[in-house]
C-alpha positions as CSV (number, residue, x, y, z in Angstrom):
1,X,-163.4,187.6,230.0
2,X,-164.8,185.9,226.9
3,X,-168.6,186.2,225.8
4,X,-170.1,183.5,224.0
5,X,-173.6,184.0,222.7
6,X,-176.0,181.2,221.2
7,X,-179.7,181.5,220.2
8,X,-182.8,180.0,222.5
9,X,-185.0,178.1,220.8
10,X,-188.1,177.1,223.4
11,X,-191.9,177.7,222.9
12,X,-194.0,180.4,222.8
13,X,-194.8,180.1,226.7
14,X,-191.3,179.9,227.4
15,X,-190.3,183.4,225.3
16,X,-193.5,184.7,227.8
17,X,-191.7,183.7,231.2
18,X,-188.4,185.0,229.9
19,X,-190.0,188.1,229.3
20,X,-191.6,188.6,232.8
21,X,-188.2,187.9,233.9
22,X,-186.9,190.6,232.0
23,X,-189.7,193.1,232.8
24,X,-188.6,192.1,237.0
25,X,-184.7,192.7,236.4
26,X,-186.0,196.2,234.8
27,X,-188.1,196.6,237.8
28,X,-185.0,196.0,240.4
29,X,-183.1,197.9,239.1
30,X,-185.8,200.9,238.8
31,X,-186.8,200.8,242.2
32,X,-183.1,201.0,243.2
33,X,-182.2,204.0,241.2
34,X,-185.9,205.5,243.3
35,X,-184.4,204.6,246.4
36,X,-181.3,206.3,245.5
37,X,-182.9,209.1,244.9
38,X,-185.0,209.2,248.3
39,X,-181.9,208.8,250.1
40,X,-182.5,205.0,251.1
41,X,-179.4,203.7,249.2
42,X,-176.1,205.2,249.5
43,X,-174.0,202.2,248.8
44,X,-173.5,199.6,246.7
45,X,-174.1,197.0,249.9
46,X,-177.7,199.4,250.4
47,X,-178.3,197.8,246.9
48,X,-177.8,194.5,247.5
49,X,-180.2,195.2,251.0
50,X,-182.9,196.7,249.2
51,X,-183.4,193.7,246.8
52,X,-184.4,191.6,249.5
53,X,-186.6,194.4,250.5
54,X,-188.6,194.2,247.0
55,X,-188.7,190.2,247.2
56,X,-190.3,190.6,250.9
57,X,-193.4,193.5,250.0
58,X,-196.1,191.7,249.2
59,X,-197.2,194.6,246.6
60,X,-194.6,193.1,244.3
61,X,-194.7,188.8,244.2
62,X,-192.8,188.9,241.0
63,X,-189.8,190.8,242.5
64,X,-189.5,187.2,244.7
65,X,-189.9,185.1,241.6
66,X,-186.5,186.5,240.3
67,X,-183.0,184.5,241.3
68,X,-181.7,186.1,243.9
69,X,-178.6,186.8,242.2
70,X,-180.2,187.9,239.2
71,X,-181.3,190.7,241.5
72,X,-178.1,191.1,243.2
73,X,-176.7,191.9,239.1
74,X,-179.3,194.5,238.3
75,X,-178.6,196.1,241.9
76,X,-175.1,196.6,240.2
77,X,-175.9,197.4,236.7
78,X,-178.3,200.3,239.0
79,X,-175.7,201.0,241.2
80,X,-172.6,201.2,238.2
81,X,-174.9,204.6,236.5
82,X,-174.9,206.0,239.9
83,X,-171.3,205.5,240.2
84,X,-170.9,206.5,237.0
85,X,-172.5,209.9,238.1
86,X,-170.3,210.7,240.6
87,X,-167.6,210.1,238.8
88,X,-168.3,213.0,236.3
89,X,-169.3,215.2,238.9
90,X,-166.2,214.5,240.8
91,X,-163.8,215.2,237.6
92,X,-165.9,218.6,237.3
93,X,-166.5,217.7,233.7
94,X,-168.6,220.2,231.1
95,X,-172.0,219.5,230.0
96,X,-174.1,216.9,231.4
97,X,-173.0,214.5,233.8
98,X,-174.7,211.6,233.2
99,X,-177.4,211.4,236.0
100,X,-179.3,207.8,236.0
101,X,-182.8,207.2,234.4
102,X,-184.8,205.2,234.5
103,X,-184.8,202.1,232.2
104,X,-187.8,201.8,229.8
105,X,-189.3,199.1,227.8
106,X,-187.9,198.4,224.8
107,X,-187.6,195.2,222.6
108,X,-183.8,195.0,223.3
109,X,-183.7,194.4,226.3
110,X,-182.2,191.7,228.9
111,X,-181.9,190.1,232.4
112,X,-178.6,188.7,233.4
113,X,-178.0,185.6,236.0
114,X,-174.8,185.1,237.8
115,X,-173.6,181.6,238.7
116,X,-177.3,180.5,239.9
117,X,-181.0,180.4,238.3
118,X,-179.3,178.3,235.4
119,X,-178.6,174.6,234.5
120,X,-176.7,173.5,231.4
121,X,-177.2,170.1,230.9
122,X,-174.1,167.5,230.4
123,X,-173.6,167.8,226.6
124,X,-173.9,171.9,226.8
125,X,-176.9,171.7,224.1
126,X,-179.6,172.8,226.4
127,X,-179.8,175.4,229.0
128,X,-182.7,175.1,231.7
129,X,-183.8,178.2,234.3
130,X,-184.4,177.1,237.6
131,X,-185.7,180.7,239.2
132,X,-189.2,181.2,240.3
133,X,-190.4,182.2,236.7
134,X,-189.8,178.0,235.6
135,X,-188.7,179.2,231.8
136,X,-188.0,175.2,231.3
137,X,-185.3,173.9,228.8
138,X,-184.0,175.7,226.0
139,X,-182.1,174.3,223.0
140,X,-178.6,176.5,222.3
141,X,-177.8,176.9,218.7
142,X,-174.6,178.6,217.7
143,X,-171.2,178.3,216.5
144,X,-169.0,178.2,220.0
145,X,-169.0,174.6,221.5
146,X,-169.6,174.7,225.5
147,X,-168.6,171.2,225.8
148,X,-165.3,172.1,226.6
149,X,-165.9,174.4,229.1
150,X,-166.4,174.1,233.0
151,X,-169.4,175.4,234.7
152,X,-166.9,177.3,237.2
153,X,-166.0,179.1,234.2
154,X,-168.9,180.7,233.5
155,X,-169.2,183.6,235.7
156,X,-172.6,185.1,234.7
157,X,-175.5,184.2,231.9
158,X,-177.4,186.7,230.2
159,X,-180.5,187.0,228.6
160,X,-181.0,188.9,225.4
161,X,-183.8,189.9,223.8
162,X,-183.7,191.3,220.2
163,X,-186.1,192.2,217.6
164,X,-185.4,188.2,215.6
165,X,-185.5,186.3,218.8
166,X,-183.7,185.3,222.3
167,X,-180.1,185.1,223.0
168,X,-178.3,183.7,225.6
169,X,-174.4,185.4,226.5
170,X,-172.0,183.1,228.4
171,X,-169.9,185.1,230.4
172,X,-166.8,182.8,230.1
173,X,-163.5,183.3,233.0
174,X,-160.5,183.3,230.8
175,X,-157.1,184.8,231.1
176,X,-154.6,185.4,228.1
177,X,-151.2,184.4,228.2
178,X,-148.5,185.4,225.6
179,X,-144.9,183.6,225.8
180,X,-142.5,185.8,224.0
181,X,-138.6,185.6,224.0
182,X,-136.8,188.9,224.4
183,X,-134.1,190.1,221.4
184,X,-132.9,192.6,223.6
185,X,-133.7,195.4,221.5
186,X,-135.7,198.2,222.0
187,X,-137.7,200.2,219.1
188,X,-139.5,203.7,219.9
189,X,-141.8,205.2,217.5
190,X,-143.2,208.6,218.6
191,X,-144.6,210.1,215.5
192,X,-147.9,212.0,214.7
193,X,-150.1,211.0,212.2
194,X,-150.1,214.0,210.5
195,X,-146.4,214.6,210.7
196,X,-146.0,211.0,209.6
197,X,-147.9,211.7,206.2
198,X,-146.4,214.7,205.5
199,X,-142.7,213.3,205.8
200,X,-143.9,210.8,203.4
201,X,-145.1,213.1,201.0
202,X,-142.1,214.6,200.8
203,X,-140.0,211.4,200.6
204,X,-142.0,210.3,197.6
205,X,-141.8,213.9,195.7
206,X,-137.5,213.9,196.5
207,X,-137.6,210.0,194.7
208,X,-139.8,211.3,192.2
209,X,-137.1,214.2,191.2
210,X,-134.6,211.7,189.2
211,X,-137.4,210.4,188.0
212,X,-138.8,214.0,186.4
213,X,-135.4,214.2,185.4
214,X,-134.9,211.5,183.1
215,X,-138.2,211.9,181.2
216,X,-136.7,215.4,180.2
217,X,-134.4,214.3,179.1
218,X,-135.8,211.4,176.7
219,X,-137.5,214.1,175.4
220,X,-134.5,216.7,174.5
């Protein structure tokens, strides 16, 4: 998985709507972690059920304003810390075992889409969100050209906010593959570092003896 990250450049309103979209993922993913908590999710499918739930109250019309599967990927980022829990608690490890909190505001912050609730347009300069907050059309400046790249590639969009502005992260599908041809030889190196240093110490001082040597000698 490659990440490729360009700056939003959009209005004032704009940075506003991206905000209340960040402020909703926060809230999803809050309200999952309370659920949790009062026993009304024990799975990571529970999640996923109880973000329709939020979109459906009335209490909360922004919660329905948020792509659906923007939802569905703060469900897992709340549902990943809880794993995360159980996972030190099941390991028996010391100290503390890393039960979930709630998020807070903070000026880094983001909301993360996965393959819907996002348009890039034909050239890849400008990326438009079509969820219920209507953020419009934001210009991408950066160094990674997207032109080359298929939209069934990109796996998830993210939303970063940071204290000099808004960033967008391209979650990019991409596997590796390294051809190499095989010698037929086989080279094991199982050495310490500290072991390793100290060998070479005393490498250097035994080359250093002739050395020692001969200057005593020039002298005499």
């Amino acid at each position: 998985m490659l990440v490729y990250e360009s700056k939003l450049e959009g209005t004032q309103n704009q940075y506003e709507r991206l905000d209340a979209a960040i402020r909703t993922g926060r809230f999803v993913r809050n309200s999952i972690l309370r659920a949790w908590m009062d026993g009304q999710v024990k799975s990571r499918n529970d999640a996923y059920a109880y973000c329709k739930v939020l979109s459906d109250n009335p209490e909360f019309p922004w919660a329905n304003q948020l792509n659906s599967m923007a939802r569905q990927a703060h469900a897992e980022r709340a549902w990943a810390a809880i794993e995360r829990f159980y996972r030190n608690c099941q390991a028996q490890i010391t100290g503390k075992k890393g039960f979930p909190k709630f998020k807070k505001s903070q000026i880094r912050d983001s909301v993360e889409y996965k393959t819907s609730g996002w348009k890039l347009t034909d050239d890849r300069r400008y990326l438009n969100f079509t969820d219920g907050f209507k953020a419009g059309t934001f210009k991408l400046w950066g160094s990674r050209d997207l032109h080359f790249l298929q939209i069934k590639q990109i796996k998830r969009v993210r939303v970063v906010r940071r204290h000099d502005g808004y960033y967008a992260q391209f979650l990019i599908d991409h596997q590796r593959e390294e051809h190499r041809e095989l010698t037929g030889r086989q080279v094991g190196l199982d050495v310490g570092l500290n072991h390793f240093y100290m060998v070479f110490q005393l490498l250097l001082s035994i080359l250093a003896i002739p050395v020692k040597i001969a200057l005593i000698a020039d002298k005499k």
